[in-house]
mmCIF file as Biopython writes it, N, C-alpha, C and O atoms, coordinates in Angstrom:
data_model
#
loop_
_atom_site.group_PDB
_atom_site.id
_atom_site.type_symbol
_atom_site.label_atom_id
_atom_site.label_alt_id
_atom_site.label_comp_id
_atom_site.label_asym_id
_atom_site.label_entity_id
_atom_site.label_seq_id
_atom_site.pdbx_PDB_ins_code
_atom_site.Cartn_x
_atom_site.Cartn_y
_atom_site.Cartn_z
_atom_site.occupancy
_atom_site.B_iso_or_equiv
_atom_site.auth_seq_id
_atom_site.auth_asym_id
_atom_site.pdbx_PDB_model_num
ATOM 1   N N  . UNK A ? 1  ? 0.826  -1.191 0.000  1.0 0.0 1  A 1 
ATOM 2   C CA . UNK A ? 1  ? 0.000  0.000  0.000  1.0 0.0 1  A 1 
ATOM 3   C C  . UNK A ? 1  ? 0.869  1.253  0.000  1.0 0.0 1  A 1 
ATOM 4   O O  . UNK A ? 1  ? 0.713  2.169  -0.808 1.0 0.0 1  A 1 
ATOM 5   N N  . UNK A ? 2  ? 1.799  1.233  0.964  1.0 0.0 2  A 1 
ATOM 6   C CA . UNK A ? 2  ? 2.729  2.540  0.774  1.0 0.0 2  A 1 
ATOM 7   C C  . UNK A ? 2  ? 3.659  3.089  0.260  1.0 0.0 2  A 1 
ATOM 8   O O  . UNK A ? 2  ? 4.119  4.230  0.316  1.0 0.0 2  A 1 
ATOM 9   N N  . UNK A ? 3  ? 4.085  1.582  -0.600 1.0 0.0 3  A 1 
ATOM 10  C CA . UNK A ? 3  ? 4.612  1.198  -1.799 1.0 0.0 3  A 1 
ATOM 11  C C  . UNK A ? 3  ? 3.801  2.160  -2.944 1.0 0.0 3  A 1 
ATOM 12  O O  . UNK A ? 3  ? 4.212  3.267  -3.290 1.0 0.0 3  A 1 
ATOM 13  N N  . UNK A ? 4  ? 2.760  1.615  -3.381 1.0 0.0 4  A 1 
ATOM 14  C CA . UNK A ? 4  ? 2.217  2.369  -4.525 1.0 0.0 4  A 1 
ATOM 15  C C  . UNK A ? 4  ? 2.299  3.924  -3.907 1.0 0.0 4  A 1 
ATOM 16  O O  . UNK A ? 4  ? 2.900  4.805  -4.522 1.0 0.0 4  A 1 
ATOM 17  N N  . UNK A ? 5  ? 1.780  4.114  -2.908 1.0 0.0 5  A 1 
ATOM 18  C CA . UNK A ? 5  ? 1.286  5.593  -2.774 1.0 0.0 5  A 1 
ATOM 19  C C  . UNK A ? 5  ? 2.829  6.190  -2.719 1.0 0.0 5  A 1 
ATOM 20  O O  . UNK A ? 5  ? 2.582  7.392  -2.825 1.0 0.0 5  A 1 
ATOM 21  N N  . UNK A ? 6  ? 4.162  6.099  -2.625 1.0 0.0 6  A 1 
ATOM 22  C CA . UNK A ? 6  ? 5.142  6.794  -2.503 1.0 0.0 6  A 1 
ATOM 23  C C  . UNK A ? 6  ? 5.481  6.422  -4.299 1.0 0.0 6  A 1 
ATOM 24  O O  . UNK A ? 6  ? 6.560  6.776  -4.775 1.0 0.0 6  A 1 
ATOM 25  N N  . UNK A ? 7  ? 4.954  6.052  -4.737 1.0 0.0 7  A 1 
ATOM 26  C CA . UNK A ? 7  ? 5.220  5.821  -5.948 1.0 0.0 7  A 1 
ATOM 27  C C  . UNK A ? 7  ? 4.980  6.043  -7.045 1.0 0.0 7  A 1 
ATOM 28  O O  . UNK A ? 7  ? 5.524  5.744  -8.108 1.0 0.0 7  A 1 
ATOM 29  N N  . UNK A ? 8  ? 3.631  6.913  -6.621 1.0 0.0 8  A 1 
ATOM 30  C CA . UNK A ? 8  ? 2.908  8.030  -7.150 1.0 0.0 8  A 1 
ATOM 31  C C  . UNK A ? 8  ? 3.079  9.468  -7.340 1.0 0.0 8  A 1 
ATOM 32  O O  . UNK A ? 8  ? 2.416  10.255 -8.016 1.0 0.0 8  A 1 
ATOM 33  N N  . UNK A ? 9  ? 4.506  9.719  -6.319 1.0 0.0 9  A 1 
ATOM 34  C CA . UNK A ? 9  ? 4.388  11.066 -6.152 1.0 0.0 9  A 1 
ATOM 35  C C  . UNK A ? 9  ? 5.685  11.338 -6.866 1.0 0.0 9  A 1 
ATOM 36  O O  . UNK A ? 9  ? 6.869  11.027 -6.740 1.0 0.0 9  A 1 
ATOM 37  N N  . UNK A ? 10 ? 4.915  12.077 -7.693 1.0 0.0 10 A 1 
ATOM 38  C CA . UNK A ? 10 ? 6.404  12.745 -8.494 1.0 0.0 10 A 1 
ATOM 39  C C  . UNK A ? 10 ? 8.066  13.611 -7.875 1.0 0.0 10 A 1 
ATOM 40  O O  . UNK A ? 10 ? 8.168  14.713 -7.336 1.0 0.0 10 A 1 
ATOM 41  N N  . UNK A ? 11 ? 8.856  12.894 -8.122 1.0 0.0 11 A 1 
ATOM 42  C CA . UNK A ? 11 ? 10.244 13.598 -7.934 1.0 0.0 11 A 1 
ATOM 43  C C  . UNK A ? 11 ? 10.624 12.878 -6.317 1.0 0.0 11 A 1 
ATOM 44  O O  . UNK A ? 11 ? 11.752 12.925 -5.827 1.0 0.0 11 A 1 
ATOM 45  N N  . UNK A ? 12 ? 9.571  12.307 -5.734 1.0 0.0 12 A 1 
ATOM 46  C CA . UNK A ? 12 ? 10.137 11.591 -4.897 1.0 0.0 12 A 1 
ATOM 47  C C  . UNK A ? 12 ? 11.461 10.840 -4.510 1.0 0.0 12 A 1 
ATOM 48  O O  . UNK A ? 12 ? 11.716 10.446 -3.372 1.0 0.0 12 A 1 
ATOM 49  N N  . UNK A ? 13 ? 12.272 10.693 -5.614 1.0 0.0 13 A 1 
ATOM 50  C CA . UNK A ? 13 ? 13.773 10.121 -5.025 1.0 0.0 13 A 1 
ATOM 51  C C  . UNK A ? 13 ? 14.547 11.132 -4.912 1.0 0.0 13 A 1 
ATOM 52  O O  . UNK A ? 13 ? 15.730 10.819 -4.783 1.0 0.0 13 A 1 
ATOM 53  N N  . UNK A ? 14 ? 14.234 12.662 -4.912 1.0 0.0 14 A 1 
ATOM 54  C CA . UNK A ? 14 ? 15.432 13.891 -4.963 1.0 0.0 14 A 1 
ATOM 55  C C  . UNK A ? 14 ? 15.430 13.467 -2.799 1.0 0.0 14 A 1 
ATOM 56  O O  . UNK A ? 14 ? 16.504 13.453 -2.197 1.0 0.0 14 A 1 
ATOM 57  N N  . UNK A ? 15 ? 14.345 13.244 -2.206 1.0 0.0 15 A 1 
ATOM 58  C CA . UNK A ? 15 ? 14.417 13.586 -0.779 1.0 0.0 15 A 1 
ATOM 59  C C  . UNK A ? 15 ? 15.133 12.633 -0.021 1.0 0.0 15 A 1 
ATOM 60  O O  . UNK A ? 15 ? 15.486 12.919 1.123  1.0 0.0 15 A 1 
ATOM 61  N N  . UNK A ? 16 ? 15.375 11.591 -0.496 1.0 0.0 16 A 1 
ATOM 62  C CA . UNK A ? 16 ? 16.660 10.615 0.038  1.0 0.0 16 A 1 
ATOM 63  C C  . UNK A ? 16 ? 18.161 10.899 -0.220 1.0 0.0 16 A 1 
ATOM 64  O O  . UNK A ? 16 ? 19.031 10.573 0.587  1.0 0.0 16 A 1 
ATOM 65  N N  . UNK A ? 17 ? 18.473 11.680 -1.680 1.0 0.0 17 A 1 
ATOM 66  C CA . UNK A ? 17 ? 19.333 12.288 -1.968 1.0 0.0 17 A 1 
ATOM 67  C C  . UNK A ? 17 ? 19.944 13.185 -0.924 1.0 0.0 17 A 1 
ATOM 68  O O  . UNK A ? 17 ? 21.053 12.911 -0.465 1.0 0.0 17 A 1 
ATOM 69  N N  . UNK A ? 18 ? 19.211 14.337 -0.492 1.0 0.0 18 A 1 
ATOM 70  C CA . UNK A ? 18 ? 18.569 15.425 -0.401 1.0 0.0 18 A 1 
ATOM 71  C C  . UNK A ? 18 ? 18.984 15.203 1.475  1.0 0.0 18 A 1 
ATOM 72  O O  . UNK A ? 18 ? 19.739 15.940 2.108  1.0 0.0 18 A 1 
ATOM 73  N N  . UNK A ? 19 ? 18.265 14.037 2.002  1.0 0.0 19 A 1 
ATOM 74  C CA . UNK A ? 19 ? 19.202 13.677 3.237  1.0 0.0 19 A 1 
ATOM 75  C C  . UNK A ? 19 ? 19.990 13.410 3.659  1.0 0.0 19 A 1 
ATOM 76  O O  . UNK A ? 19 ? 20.418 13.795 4.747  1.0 0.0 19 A 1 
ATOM 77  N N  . UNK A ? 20 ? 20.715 12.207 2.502  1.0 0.0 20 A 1 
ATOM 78  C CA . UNK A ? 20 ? 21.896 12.283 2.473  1.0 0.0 20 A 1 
ATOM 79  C C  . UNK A ? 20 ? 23.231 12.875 2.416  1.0 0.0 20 A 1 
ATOM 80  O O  . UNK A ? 20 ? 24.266 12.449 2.930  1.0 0.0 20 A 1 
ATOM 81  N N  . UNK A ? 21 ? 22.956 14.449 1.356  1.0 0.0 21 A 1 
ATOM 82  C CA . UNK A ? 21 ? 23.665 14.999 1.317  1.0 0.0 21 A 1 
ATOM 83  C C  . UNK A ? 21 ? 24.024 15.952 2.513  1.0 0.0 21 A 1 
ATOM 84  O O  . UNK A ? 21 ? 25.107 16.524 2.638  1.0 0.0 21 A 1 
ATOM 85  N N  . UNK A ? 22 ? 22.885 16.046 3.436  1.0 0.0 22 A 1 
ATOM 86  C CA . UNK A ? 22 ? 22.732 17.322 4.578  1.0 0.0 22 A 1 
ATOM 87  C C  . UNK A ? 22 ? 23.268 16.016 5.863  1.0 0.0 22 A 1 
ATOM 88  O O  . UNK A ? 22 ? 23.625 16.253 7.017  1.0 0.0 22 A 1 
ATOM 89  N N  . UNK A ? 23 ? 23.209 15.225 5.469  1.0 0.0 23 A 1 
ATOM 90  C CA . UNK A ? 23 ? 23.575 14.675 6.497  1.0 0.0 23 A 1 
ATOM 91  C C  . UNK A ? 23 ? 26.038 14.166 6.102  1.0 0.0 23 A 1 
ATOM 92  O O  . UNK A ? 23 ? 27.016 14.039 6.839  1.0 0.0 23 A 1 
ATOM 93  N N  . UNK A ? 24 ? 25.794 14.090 4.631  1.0 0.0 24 A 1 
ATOM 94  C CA . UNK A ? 24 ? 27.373 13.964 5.108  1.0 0.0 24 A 1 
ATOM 95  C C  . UNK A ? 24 ? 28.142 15.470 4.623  1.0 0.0 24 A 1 
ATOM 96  O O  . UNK A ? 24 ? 29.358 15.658 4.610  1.0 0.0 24 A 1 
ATOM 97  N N  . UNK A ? 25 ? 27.288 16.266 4.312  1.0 0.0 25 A 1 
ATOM 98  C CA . UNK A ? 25 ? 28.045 17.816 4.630  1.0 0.0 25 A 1 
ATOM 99  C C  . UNK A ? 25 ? 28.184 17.894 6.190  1.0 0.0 25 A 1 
ATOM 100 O O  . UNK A ? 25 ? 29.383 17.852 6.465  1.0 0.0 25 A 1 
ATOM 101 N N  . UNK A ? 26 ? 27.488 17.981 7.192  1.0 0.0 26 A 1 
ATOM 102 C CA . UNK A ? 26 ? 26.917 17.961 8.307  1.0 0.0 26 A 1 
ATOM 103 C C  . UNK A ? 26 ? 28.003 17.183 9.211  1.0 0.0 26 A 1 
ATOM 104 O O  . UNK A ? 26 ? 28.301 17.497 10.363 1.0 0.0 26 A 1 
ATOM 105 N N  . UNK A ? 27 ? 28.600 15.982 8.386  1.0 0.0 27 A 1 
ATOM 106 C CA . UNK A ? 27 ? 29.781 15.513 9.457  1.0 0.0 27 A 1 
ATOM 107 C C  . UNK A ? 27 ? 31.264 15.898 9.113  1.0 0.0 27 A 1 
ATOM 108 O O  . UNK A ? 27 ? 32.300 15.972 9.773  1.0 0.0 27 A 1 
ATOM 109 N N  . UNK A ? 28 ? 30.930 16.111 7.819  1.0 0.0 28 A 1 
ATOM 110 C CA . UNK A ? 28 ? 32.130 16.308 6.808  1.0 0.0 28 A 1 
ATOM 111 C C  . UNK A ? 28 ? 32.714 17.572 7.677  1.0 0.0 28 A 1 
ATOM 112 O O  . UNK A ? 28 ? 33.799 17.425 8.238  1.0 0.0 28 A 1 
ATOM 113 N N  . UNK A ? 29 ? 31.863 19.062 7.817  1.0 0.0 29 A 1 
ATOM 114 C CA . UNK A ? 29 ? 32.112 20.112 8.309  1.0 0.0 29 A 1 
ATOM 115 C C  . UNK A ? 29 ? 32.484 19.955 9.862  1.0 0.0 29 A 1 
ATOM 116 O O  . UNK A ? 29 ? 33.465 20.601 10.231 1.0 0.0 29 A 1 
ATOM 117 N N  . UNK A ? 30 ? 31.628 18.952 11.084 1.0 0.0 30 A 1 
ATOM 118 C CA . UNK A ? 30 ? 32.032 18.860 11.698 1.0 0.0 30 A 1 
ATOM 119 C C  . UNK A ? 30 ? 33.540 18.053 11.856 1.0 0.0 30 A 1 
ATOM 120 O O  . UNK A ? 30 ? 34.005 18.384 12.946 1.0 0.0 30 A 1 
ATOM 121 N N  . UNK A ? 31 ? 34.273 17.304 11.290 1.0 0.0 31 A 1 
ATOM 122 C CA . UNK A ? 31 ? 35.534 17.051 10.998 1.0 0.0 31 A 1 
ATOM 123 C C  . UNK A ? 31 ? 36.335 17.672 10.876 1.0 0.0 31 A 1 
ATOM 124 O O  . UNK A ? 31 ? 37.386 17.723 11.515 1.0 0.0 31 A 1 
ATOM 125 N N  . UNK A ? 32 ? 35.786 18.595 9.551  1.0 0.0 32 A 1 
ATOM 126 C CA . UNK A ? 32 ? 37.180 20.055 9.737  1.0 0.0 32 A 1 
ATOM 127 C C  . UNK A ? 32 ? 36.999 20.434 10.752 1.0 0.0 32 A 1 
ATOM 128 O O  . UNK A ? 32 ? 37.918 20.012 11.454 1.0 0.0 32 A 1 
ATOM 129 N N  . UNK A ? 33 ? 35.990 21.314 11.609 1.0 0.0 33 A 1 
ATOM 130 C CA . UNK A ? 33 ? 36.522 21.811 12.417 1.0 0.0 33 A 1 
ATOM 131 C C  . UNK A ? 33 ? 37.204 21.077 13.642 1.0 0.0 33 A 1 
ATOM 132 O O  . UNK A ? 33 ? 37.902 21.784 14.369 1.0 0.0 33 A 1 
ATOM 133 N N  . UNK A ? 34 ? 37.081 19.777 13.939 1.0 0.0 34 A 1 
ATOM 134 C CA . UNK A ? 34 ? 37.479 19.032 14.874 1.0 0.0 34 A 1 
ATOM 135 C C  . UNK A ? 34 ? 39.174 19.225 14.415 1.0 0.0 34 A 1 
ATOM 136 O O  . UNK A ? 34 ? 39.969 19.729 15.208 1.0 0.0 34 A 1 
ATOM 137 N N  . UNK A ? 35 ? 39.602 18.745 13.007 1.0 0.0 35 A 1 
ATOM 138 C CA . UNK A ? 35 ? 41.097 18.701 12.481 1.0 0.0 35 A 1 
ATOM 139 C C  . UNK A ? 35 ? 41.578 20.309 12.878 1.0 0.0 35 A 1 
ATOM 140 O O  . UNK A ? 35 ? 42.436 20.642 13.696 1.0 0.0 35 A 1 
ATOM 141 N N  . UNK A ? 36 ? 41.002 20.896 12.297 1.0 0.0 36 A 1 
ATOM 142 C CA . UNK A ? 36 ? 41.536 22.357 12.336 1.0 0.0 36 A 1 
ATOM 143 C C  . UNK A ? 36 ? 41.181 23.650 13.396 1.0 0.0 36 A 1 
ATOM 144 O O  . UNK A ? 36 ? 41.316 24.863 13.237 1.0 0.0 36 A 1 
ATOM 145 N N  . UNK A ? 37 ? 40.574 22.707 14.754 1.0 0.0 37 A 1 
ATOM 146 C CA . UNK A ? 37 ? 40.282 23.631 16.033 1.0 0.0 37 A 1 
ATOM 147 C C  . UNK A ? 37 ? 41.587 23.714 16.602 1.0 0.0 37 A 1 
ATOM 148 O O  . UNK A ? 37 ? 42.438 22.842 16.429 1.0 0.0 37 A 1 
ATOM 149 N N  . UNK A ? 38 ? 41.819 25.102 17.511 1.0 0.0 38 A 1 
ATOM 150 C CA . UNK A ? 38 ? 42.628 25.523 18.032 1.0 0.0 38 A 1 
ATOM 151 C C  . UNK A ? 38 ? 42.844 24.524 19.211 1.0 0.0 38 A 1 
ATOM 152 O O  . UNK A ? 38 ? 41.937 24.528 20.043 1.0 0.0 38 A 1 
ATOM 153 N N  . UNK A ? 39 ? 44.018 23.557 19.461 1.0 0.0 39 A 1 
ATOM 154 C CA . UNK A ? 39 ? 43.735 22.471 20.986 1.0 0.0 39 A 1 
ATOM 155 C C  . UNK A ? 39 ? 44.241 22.607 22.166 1.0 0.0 39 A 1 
ATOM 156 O O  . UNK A ? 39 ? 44.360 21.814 23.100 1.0 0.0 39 A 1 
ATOM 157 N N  . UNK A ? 40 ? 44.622 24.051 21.991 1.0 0.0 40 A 1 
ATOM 158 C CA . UNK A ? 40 ? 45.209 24.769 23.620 1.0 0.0 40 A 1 
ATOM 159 C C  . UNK A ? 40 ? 43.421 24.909 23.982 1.0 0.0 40 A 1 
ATOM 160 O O  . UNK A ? 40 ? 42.987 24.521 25.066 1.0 0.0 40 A 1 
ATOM 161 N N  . UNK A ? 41 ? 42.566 25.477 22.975 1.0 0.0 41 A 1 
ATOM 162 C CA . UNK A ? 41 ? 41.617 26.302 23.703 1.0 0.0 41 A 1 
ATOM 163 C C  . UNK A ? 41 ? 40.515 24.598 23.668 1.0 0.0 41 A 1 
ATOM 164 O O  . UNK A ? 41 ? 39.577 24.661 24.462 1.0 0.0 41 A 1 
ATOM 165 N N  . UNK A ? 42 ? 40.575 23.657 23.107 1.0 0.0 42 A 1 
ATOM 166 C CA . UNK A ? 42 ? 39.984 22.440 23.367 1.0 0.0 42 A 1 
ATOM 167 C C  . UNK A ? 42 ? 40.450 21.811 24.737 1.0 0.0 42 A 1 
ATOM 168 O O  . UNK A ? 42 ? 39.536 21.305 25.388 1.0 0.0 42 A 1 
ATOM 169 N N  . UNK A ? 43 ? 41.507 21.764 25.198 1.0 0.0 43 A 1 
ATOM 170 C CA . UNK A ? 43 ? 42.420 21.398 26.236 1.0 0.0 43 A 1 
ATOM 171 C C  . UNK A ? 43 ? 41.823 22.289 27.361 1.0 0.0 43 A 1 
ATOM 172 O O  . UNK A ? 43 ? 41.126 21.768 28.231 1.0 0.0 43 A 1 
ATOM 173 N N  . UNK A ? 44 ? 42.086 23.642 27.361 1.0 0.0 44 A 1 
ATOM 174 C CA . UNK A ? 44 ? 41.501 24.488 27.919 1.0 0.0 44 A 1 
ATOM 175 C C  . UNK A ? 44 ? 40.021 24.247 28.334 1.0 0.0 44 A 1 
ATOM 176 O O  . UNK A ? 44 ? 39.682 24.451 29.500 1.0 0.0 44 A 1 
ATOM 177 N N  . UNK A ? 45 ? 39.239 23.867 27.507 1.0 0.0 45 A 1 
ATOM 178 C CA . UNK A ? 45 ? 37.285 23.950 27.852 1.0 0.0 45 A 1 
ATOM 179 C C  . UNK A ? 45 ? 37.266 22.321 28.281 1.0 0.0 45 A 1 
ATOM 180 O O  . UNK A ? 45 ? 36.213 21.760 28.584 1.0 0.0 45 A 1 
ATOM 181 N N  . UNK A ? 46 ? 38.517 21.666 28.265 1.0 0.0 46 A 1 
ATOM 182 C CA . UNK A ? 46 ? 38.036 20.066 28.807 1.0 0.0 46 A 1 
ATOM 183 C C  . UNK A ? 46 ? 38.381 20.118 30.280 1.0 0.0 46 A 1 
ATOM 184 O O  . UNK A ? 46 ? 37.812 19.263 30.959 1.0 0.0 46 A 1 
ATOM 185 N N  . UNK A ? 47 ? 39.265 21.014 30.966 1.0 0.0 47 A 1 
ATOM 186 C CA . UNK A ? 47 ? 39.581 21.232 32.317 1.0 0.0 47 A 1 
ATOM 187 C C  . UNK A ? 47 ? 38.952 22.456 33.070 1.0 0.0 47 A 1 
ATOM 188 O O  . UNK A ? 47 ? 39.344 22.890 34.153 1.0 0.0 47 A 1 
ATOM 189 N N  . UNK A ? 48 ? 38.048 22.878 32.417 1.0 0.0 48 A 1 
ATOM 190 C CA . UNK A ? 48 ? 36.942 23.723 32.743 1.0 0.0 48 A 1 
ATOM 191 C C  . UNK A ? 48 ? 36.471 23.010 34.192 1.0 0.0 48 A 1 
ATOM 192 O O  . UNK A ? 48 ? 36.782 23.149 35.375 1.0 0.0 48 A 1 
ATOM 193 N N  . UNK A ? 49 ? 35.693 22.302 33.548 1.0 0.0 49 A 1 
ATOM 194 C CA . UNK A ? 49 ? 34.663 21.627 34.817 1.0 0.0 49 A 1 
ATOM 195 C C  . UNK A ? 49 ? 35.618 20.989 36.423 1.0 0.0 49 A 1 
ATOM 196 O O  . UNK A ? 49 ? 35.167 21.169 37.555 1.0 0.0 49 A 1 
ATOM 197 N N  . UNK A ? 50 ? 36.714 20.392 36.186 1.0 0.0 50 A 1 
ATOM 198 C CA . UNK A ? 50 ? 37.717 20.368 37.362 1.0 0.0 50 A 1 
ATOM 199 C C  . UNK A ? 50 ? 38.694 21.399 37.938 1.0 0.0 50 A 1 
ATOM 200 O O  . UNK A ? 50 ? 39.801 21.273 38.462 1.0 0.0 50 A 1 
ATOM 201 N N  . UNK A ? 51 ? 37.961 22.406 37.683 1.0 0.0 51 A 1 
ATOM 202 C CA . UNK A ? 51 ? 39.039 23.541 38.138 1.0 0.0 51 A 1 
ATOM 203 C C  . UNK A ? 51 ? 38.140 24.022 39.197 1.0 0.0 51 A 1 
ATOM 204 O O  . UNK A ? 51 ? 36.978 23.620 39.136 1.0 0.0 51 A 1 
ATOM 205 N N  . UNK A ? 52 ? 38.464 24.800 40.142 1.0 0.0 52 A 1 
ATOM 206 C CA . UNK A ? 52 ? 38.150 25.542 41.539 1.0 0.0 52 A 1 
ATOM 207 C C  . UNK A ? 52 ? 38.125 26.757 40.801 1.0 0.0 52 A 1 
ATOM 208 O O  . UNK A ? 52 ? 38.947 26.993 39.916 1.0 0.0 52 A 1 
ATOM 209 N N  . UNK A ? 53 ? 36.951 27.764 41.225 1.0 0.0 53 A 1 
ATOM 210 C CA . UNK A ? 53 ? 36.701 29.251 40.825 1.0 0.0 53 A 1 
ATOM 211 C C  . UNK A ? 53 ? 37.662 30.098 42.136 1.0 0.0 53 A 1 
ATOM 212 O O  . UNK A ? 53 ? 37.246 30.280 43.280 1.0 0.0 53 A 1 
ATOM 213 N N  . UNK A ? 54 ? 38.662 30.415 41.741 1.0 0.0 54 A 1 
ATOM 214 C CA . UNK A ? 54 ? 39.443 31.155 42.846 1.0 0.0 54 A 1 
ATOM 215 C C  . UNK A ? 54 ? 38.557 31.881 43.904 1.0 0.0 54 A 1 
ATOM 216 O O  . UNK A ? 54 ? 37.411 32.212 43.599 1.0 0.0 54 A 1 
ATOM 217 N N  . UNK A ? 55 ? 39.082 32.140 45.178 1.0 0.0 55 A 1 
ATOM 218 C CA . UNK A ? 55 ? 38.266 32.720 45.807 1.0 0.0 55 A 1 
ATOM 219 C C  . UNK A ? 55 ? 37.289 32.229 46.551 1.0 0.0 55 A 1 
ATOM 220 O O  . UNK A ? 55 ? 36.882 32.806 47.559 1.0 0.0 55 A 1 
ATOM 221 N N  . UNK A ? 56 ? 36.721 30.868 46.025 1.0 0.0 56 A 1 
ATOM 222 C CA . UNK A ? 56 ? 35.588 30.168 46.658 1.0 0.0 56 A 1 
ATOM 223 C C  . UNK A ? 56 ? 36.157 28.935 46.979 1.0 0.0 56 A 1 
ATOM 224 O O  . UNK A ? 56 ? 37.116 28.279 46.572 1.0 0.0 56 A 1 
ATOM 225 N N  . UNK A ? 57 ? 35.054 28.773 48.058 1.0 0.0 57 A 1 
ATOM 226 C CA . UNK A ? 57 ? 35.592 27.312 48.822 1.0 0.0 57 A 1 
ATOM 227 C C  . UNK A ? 57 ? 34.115 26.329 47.746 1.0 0.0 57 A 1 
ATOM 228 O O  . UNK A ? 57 ? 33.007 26.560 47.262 1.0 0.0 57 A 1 
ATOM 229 N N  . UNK A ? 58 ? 34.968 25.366 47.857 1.0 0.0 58 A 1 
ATOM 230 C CA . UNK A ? 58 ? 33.984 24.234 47.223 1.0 0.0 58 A 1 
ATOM 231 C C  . UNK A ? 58 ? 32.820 23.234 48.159 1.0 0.0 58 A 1 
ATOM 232 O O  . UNK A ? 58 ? 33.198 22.332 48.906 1.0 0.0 58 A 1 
ATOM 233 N N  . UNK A ? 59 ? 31.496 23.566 47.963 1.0 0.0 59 A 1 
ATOM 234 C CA . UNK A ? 59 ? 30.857 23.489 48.808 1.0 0.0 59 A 1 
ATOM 235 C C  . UNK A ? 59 ? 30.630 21.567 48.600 1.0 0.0 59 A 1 
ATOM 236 O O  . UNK A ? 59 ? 30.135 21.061 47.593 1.0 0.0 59 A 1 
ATOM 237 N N  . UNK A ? 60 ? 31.112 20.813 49.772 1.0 0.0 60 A 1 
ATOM 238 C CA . UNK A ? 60 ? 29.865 19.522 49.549 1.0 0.0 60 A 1 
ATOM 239 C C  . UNK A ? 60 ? 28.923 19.423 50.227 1.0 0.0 60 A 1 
ATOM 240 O O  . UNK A ? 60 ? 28.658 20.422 50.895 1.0 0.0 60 A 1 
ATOM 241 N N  . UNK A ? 61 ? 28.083 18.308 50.355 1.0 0.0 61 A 1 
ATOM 242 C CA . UNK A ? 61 ? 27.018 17.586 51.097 1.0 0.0 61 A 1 
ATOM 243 C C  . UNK A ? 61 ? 27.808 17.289 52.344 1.0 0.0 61 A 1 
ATOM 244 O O  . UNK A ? 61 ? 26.954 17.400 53.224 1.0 0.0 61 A 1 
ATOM 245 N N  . UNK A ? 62 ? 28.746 17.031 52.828 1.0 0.0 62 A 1 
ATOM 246 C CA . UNK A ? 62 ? 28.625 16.804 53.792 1.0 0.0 62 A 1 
ATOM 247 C C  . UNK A ? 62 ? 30.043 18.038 55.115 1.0 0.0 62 A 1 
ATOM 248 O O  . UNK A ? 62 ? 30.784 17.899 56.089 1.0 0.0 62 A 1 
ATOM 249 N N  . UNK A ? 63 ? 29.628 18.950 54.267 1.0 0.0 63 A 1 
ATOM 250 C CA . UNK A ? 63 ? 30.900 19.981 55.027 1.0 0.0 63 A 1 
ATOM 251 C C  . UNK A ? 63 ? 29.869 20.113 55.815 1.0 0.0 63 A 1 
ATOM 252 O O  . UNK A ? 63 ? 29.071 19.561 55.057 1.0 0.0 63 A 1 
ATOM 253 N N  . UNK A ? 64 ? 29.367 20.339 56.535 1.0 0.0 64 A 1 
ATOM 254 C CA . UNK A ? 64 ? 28.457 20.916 57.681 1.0 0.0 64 A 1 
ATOM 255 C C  . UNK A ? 64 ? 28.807 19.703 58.578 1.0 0.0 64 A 1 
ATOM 256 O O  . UNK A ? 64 ? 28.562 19.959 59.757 1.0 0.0 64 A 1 
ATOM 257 N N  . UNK A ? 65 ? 29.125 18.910 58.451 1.0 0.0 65 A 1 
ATOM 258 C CA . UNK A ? 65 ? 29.308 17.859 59.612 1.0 0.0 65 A 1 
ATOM 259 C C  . UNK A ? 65 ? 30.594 17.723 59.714 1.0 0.0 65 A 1 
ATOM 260 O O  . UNK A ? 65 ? 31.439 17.745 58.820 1.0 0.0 65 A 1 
ATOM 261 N N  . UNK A ? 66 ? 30.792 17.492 61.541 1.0 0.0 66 A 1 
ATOM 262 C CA . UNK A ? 66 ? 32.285 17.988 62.279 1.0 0.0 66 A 1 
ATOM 263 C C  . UNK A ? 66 ? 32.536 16.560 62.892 1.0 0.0 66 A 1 
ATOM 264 O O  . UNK A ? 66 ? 31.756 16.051 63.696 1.0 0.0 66 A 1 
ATOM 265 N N  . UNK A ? 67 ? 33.710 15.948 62.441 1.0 0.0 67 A 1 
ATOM 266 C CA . UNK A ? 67 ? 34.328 14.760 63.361 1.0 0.0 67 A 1 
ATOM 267 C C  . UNK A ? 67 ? 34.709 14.866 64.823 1.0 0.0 67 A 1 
ATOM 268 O O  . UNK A ? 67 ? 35.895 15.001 65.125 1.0 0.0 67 A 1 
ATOM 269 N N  . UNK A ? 68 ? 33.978 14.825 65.532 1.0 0.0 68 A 1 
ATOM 270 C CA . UNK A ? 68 ? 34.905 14.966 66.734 1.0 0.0 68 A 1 
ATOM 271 C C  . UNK A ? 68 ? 34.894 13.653 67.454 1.0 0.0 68 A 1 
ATOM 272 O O  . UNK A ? 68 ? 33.990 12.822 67.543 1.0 0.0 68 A 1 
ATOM 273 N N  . UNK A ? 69 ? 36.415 13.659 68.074 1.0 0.0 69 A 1 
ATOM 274 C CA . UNK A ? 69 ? 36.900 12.287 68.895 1.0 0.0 69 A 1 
ATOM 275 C C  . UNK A ? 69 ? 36.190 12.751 70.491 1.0 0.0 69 A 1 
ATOM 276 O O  . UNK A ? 69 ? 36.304 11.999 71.459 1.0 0.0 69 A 1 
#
C-alpha cells in the first residue's frame, strides 16, 4: 500500500538524496573543524569543569558535619 502511494508522487527520489547529502556535509564540516580547532583552547574547555573558581571554597554535602573524637 505505501509502496504504490510513494510511488505516485512525483520527484520523490530527490528527498533521500537530499538527506543524504545534509547529512554527510553535516559531518564532513564537523571534521574540519574538529582537524583544524585551536587544541590549547579544546584542552583548555576540557579542564573547565575540574578547576576551583578562585576565591571560593567548594561546597559539599557533607561539610556541615564535624568529626569529633
Amino acid at each position: 500500500m505505501y509502496k504504490n502511494i510513494l510511488q505516485s508522487i512525483d520527484g520523490i527520489a530527490i528527498y533521500p538524496i537530499i538527506s543524504f547529502l545534509i547529512f554527510f556535509v553535516f559531518f564532513i564540516g564537523l571534521l574540519l573543524f574538529v582537524i583544524f580547532s585551536d587544541k590549547q583552547h579544546i584542552a583548555a574547555m576540557s579542564a573547565m569543569p575540574l578547576q576551583q573558581p578562585e576565591g571560593e571554597e567548594v561546597a559539599t554535602p557533607l561539610t556541615h558535619l564535624r568529626y569529633e573524637n
